[in-house]
One Martini backbone bead per residue (centre of mass of N, CA, C, O) as a GRO file, in nm:
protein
  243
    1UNK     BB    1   9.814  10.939   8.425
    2UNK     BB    2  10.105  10.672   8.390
    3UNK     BB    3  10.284  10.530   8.160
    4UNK     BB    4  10.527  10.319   8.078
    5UNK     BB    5  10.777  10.262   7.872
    6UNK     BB    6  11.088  10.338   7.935
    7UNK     BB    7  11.404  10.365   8.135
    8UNK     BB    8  11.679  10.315   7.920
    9UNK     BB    9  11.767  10.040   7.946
   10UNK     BB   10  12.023   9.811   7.799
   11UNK     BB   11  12.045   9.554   7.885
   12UNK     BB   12  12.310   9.564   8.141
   13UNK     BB   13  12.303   9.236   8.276
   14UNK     BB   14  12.396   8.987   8.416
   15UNK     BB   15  12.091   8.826   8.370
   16UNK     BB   16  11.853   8.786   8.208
   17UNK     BB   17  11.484   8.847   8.238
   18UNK     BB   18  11.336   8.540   8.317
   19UNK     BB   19  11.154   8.596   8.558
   20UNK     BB   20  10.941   8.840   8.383
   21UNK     BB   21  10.904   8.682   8.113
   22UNK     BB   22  10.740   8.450   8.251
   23UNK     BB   23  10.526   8.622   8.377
   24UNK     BB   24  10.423   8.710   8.141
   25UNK     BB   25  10.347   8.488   7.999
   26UNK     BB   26  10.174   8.341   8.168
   27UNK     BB   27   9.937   8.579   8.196
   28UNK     BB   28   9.879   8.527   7.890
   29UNK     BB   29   9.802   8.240   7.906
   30UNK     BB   30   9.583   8.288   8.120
   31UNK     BB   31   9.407   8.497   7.896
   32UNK     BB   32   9.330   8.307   7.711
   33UNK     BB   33   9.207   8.081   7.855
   34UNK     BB   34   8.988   8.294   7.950
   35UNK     BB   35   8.854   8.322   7.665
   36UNK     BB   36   8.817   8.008   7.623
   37UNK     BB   37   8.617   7.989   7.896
   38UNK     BB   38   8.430   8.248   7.842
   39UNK     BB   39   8.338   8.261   7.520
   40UNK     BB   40   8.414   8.547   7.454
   41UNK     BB   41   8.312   8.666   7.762
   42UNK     BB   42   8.465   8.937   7.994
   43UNK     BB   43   8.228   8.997   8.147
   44UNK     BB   44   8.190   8.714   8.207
   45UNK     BB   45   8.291   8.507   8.476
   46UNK     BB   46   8.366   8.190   8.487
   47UNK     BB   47   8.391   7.911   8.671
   48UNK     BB   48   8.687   7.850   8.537
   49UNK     BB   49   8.787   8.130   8.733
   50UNK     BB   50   8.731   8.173   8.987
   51UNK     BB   51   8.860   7.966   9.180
   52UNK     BB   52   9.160   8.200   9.138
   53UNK     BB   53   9.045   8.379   9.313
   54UNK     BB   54   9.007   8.641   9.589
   55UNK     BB   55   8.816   8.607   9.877
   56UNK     BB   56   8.713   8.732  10.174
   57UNK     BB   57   8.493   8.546  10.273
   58UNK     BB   58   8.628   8.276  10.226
   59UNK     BB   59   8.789   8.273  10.496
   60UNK     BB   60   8.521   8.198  10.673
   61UNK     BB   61   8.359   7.946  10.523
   62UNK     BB   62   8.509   7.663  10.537
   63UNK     BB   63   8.413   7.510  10.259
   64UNK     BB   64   8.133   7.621  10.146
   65UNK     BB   65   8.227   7.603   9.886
   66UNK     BB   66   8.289   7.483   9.602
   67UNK     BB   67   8.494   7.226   9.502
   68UNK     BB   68   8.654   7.395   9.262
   69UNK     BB   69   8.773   7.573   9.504
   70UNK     BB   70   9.049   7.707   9.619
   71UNK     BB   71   9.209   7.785   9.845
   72UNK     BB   72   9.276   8.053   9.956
   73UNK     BB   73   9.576   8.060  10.004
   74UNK     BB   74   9.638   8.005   9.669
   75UNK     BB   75   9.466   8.267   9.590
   76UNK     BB   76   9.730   8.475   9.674
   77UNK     BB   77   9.856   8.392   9.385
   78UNK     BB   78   9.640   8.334   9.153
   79UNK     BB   79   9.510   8.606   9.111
   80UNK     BB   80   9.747   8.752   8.937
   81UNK     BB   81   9.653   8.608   8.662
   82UNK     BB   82   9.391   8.749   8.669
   83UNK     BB   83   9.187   8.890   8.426
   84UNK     BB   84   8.953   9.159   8.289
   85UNK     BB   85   9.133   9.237   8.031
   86UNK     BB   86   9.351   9.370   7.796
   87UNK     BB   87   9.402   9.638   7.980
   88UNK     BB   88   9.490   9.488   8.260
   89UNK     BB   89   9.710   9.304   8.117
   90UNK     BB   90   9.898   9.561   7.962
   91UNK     BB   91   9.929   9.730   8.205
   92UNK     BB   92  10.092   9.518   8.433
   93UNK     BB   93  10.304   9.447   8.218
   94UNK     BB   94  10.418   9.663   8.166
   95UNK     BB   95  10.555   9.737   8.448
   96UNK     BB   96  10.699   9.490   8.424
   97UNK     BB   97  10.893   9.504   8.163
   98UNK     BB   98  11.013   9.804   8.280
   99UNK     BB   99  11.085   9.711   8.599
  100UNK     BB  100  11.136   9.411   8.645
  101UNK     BB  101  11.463   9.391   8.534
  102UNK     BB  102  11.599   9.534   8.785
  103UNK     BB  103  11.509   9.412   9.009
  104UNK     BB  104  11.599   9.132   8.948
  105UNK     BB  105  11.897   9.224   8.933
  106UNK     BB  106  11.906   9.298   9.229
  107UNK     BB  107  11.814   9.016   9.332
  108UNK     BB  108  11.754   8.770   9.159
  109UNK     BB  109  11.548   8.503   8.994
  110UNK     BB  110  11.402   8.370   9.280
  111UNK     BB  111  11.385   8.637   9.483
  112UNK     BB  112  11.159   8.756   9.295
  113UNK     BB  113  10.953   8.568   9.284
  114UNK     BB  114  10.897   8.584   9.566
  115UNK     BB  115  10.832   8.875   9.596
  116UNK     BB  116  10.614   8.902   9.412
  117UNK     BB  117  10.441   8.708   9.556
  118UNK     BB  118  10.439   8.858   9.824
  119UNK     BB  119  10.309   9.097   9.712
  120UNK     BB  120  10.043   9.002   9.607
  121UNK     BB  121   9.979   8.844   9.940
  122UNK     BB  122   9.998   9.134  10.077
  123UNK     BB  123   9.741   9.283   9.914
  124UNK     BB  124   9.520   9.087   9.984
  125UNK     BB  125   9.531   9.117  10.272
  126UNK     BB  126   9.458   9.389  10.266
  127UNK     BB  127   9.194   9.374  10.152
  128UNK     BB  128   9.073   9.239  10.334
  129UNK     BB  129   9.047   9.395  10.585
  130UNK     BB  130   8.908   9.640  10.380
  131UNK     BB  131   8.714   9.331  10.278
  132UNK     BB  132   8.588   9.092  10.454
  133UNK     BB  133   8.282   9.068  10.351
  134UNK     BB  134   8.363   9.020  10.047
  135UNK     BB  135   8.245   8.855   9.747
  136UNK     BB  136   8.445   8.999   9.566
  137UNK     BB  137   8.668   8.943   9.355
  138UNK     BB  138   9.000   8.898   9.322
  139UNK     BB  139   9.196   9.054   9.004
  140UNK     BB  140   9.583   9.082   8.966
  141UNK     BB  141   9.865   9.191   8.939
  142UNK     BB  142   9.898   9.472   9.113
  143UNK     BB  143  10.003   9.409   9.392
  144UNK     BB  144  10.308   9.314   9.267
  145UNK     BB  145  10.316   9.580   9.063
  146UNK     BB  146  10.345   9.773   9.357
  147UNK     BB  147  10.619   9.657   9.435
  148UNK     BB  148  10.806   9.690   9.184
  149UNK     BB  149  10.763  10.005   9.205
  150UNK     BB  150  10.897  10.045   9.514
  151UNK     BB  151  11.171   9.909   9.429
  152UNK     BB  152  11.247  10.099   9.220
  153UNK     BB  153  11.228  10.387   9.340
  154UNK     BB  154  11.436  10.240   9.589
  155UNK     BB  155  11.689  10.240   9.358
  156UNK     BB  156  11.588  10.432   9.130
  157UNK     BB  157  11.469  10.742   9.141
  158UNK     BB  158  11.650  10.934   8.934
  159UNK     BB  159  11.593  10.756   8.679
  160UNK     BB  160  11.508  10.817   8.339
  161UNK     BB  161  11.176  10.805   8.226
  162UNK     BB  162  10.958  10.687   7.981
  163UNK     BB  163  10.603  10.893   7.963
  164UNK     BB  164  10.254  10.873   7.962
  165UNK     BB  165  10.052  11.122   7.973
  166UNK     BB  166   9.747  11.124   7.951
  167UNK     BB  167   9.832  10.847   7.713
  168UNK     BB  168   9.975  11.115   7.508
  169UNK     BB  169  10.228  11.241   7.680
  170UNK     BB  170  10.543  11.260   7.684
  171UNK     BB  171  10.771  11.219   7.926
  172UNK     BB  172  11.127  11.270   8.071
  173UNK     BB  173  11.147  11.135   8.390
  174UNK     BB  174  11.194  11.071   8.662
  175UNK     BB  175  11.086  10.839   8.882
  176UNK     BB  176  11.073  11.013   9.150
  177UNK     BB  177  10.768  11.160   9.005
  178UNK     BB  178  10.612  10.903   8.807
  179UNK     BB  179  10.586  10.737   9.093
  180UNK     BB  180  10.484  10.910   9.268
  181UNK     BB  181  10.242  11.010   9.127
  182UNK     BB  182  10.115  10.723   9.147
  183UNK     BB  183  10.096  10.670   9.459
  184UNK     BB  184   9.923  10.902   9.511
  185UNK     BB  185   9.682  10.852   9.339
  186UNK     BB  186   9.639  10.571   9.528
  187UNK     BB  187   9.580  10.704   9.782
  188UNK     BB  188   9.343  10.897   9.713
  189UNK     BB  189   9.177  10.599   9.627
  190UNK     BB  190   9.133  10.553   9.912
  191UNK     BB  191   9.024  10.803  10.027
  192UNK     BB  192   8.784  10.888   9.771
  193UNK     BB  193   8.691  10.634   9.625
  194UNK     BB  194   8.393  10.460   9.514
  195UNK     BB  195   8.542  10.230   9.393
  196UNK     BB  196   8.426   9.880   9.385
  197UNK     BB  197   8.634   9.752   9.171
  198UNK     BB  198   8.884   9.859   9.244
  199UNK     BB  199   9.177   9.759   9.456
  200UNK     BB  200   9.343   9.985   9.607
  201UNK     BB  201   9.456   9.826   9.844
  202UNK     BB  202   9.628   9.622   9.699
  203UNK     BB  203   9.847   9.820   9.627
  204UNK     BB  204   9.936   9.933   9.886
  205UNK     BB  205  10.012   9.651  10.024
  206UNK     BB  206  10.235   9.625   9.765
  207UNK     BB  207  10.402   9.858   9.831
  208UNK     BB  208  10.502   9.823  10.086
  209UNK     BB  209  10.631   9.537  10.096
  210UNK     BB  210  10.829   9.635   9.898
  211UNK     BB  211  10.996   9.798  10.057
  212UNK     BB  212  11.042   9.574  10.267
  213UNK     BB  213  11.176   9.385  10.097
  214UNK     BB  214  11.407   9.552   9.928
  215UNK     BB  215  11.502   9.532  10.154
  216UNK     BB  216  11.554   9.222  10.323
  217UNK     BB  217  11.675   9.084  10.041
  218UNK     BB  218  11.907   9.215   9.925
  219UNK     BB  219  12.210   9.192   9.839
  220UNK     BB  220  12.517   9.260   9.881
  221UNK     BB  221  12.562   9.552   9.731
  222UNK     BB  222  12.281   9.668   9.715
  223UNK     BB  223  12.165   9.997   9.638
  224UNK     BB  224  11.999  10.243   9.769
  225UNK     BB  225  11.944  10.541   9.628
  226UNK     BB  226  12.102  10.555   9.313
  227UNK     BB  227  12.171  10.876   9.214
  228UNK     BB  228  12.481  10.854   9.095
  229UNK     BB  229  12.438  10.607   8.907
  230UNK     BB  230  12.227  10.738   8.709
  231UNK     BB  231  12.373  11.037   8.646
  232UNK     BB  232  12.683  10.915   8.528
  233UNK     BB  233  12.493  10.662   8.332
  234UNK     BB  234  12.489  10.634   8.036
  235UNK     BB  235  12.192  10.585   7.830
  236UNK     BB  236  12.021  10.333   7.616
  237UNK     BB  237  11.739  10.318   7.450
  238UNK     BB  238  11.504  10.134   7.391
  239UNK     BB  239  11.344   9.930   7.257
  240UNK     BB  240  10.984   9.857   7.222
  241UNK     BB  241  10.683   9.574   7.154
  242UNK     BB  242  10.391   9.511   7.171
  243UNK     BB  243  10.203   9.210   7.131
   0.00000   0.00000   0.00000
C-alpha cells in the first residue's frame, strides 16, 4: 500500500490547476451533503444517496426501479462524487490532488474535465461486465484517478515523487516504481481477492481508459514518457496540508 504525498512540482504551470481544485471541491461538498442525508450515519447510505449510484442490475431493470433513481447513464457520472467513508473520500482526493494537476496542465482544463469523466464512465462500464447482475451499489471517485494514474505514469515516469509506504515509511521514489506497484496491487486484486466491497474492476477499467485517453486527447507537443526532463529539471518540493 502507497500513499502519494506529493511529486515535487512546484506548480510551474500554463494555468492553476482550477478543474482538479473544482473537482476536489465537489467531492467534499457532496460528502458533507451525504453525511447530512445520512443523519451522520456512514454506514448505512439513504435513499437520498443511492440514486447517484451506478448498479449494474440497474442497466436491465429498465425503469423499475423507484422514481427518484437518476437513469443509469447518468449514474456513469454521478457515482464518482459518492464516498463512503472519510477515509474513501480522502483517499481518491490525495491521489487527485498529487497527480491531478500534472495531467490537467498536460491536457488543458476542459479537455482533463472530460478525461476525468470518461474514465470514471469506462471504469463503471468494465465493473457492469465484470458484475452484469450485481444489485450492489458502485460508488466513488476510484475509476477516474486510476485513469489519471495511467495518464501521469506515462508522461512522467521517471519524476521522483514522495510516498508513504505501508501508511507510515516516507520513500522518495520514481513514479514508475510507485505507481507500478499500485497498478499491480490491483491486477492481483482482480486475480485473487474475494473482496466483493471493493470494485477492482472499477479501477482496471479506468487505468485501461486512462492509457488510451492520454494519447489520444493530448495535445501536439505533449510528450509521453518525457523522462529526459524529469531527470535534469531540479524542482522544489511543495508543502501540502489537507484540511
Amino acid at each position: 500500500m502507497v500513499i502519494p504525498i506529493y511529486d515535487g512540482n512546484p506548480f510551474t504551470f500554463k494555468s492553476p490547476p482550477y478543474a482538479s481544485w473544482a473537482l476536489i471541491a465537489v467531492n467534499i461538498a457532496f460528502f458533507l451533503w451525504e453525511i447530512g442525508a445520512s443523519a451522520g450515519d456512514l454506514n448505512s447510505h439513504t435513499a437520498s444517496i443511492l440514486p447517484f449510484t451506478f448498479r449494474p442490475d440497474e442497466v436491465f431493470l429498465n425503469g423499475a426501479l423507484p422514481d427518484q433513481w437518476l437513469p443509469w447513464e447518468l449514474t456513469l457520472v454521478t457515482y464518482t462524487f459518492v464516498h463512503a467513508s472519510w477515509g474513501h473520500l480522502l483517499g481518491n482526493m490525495t491521489f487527485l490532488w498529487v497527480f491531478g494537476d500534472d495531467v490537467e496542465d498536460a491536457l488543458g482544463h476542459l479537455r482533463f474535465l472530460i478525461f476525468y469523466f470518461l474514465c470514471g464512465a469506462f471504469g463503471a462500464v468494465v465493473h457492469y461486465f465484470a458484475n452484469a447482475s450485481s444489485n450492489l451499489p458502485l460508488l466513488g471517485a476510484s475509476g477516474a484517478i486510476a485513469g489519471i494514474v495511467a495518464a501521469y505514469l506515462m508522461l512522467h515516469p521517471c519524476r521522483k515523487i514522495w510516498v508513504l509506504a505501508l501508511m507510515r515509511i516516507p520513500l522518495h521514489i520514481a513514479a514508475e516504481w510507485a505507481l507500478g506497484f499500485w497498478i499491480v496491487v490491483q491486477i492481483l486484486n482482480v486475480m485473487f481477492s474475494n473482496d466483493k466491497v471493493v470494485a477492482w474492476w472499477t479501477h482496471i477499467g479506468g487505468l485501461i481508459a486512462g492509457a488510451i485517453l492520454i494519447v489520444v486527447m493530448r495535445p501536439a507537443g505533449v510528450k509521453l514518457f518525457d523522462c529526459d526532463q524529469d531527470r535534469i529539471v531540479k524542482r522544489t518540493p511543495r508543502t501540502e496540508t489537507i484540511v
